[in-house]
N, C-alpha and C positions, 0 to 999 in steps of 0.2 A: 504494500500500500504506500501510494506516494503520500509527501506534505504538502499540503498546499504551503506554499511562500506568500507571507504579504506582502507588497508591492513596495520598492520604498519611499520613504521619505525625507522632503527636507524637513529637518528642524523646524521648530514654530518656537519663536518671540516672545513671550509672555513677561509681562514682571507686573508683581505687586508691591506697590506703595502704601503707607497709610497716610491718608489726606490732613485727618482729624485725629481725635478719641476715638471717635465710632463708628468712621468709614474708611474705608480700602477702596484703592483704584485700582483696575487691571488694566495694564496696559498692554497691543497687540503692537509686536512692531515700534515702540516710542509713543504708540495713539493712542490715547484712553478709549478704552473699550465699555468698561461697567465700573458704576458704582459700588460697592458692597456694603452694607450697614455689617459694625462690627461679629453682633451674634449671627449673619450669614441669611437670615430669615427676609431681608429686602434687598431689594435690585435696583439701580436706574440706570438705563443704556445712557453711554455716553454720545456725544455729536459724530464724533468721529467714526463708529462703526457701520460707518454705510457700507461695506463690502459684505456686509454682514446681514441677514434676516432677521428681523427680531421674536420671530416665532423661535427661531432656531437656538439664538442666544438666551430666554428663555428657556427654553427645555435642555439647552445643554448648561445651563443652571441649575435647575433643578436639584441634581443630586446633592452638592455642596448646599443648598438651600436648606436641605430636606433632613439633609442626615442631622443637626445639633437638634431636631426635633423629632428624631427615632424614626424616621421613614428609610430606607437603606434602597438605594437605586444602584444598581448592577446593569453592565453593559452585556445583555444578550439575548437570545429569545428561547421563548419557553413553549409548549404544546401538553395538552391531556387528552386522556382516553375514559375518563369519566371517573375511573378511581386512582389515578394518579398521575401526578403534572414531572415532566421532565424539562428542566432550565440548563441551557448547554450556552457557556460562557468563553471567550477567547476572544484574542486580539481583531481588528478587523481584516475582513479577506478570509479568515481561519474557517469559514464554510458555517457558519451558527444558523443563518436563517436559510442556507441550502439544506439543511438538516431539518430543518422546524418543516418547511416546506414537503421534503420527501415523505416525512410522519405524516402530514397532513394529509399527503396523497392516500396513504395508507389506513384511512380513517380516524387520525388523531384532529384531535381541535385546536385551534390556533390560540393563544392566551397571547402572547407577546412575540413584535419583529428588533427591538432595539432597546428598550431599559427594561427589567422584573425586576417591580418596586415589592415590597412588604418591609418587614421590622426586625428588632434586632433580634426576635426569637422563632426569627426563619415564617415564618405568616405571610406568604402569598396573598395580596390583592389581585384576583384575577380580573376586574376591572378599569387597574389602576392605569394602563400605556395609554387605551382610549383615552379617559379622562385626562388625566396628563395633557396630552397635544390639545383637548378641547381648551381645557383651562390656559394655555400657553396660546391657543389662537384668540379665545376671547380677551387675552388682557395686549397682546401685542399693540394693536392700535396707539392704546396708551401709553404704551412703553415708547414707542416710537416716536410720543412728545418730550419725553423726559420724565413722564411722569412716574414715580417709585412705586414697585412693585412687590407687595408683601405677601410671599411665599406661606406664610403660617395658615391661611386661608386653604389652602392648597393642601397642607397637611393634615388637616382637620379631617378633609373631606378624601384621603388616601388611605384614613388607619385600616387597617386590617380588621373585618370583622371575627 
């Protein structure tokens, strides 16, 4: 059996500043990219990341968001068969939703293509990816003004029943 190889890549730029007490800058490149309020729980994009979607930088927030409020977001996707959900994790490229996919064929259900959220005591939300991107397309708009973006709402609405 071959590996698949991920493809490579360049480096990516990141650096984090603190502005204040209570906020963090990331910056992409030299650019400010996002706000960060200190306990991770609010966002505000910054001017400069127009190369950037704001749905996208949103949900790719999320986890850091998510996690000081016990939500745990993992990079992969998952599938069930009614009595038990299989989450298959790996770098990108490493075949996670070619797998999820071929299960599916095979009569598994689909749960998740890119984050499986639940908590620190392993508690799958099998509704939580949908949800996820809705909440991250309905607040993008605003995000897109500047406007601050507080994640805790989100987690509220993510716990694991």
């Amino acid at each position: 059996m071959s590996r698949v190889q991920p493809a490579s890549r360049a480096p990516v730029r990141f650096a984090l500043e603190r502005l204040t007490d209570d906020r963090l800058v990331l910056a992409h490149e030299g650019a400010p990219l996002v706000e960060l309020g200190d306990d991770g729980s609010t966002l505000r994009l910054a001017a400069a990341r127009a190369r950037f979607d704001p749905v996208d930088l949103l949900r790719w927030f999320a986890p850091l968001a998510l996690s000081p409020q016990g939500i745990v977001c993992l990079h992969g996707s998952a599938v069930h068969d009614g009595a038990r959900a299989v989450a298959v994790f790996g770098e990108g490229g490493a075949g996670k939703t070619t797998l999820a996919r071929a299960l599916g064929g095979a009569g598994w259900t689909h749960l998740a293509d890119d984050l499986v959220i639940g908590d620190e005591q392993a508690s799958i939300d099998l509704d939580a990816e949908p949800l996820l991107r809705a909440w991250c397309e309905e607040r993008a708009p605003a995000a897109a003004t500047g406007a601050v973006v507080d994640y805790r709402s989100l987690a509220r609405r993510l716990r694991p029943s």
